[in-house]
N, C-alpha and C positions, 0 to 999 in steps of 0.2 A: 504494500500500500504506500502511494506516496501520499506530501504533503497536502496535494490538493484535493485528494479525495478524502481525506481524512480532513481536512477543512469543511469537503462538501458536506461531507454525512455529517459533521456536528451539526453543522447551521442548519441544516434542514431536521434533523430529527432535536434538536433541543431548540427547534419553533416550536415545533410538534408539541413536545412535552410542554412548551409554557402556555400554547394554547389549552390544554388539554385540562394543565393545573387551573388558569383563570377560569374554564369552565365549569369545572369543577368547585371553586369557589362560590363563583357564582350560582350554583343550583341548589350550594349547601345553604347559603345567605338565605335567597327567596324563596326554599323550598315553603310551603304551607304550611304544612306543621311545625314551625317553627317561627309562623308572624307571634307568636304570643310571649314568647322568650325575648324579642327584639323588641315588642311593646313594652312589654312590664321593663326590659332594661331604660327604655326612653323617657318612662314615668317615673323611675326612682330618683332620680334628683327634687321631684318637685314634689314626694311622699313626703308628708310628717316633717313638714318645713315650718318652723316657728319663725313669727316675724321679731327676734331678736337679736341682739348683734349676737355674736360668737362666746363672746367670755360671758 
């Protein structure tokens, strides 16, 4: 194998694999069952908020 094939097959197969991961991401993200988990994380800042300063 020379250099350049060994150039070709990375770039082409680790597009591959990073496609492959972002999609992956992406399905785990918006999958449905899991809007509830990224809701309740969205609302816990604003749970059980007393309007006083810190100390």
């Amino acid at each position: 194998m020379t250099h350049d094939t060994v150039l070709v097959f990375s770039k082409t197969w680790g597009a591959i694999y990073l496609l492959v991961v972002f999609l992956a991401a992406v399905v785990w993200t918006y999958w449905p069952s899991r809007r509830k988990v990224y809701d309740d994380a969205a609302q816990s800042p604003l749970d059980d908020q007393e309007d006083q300063p810190w100390r």
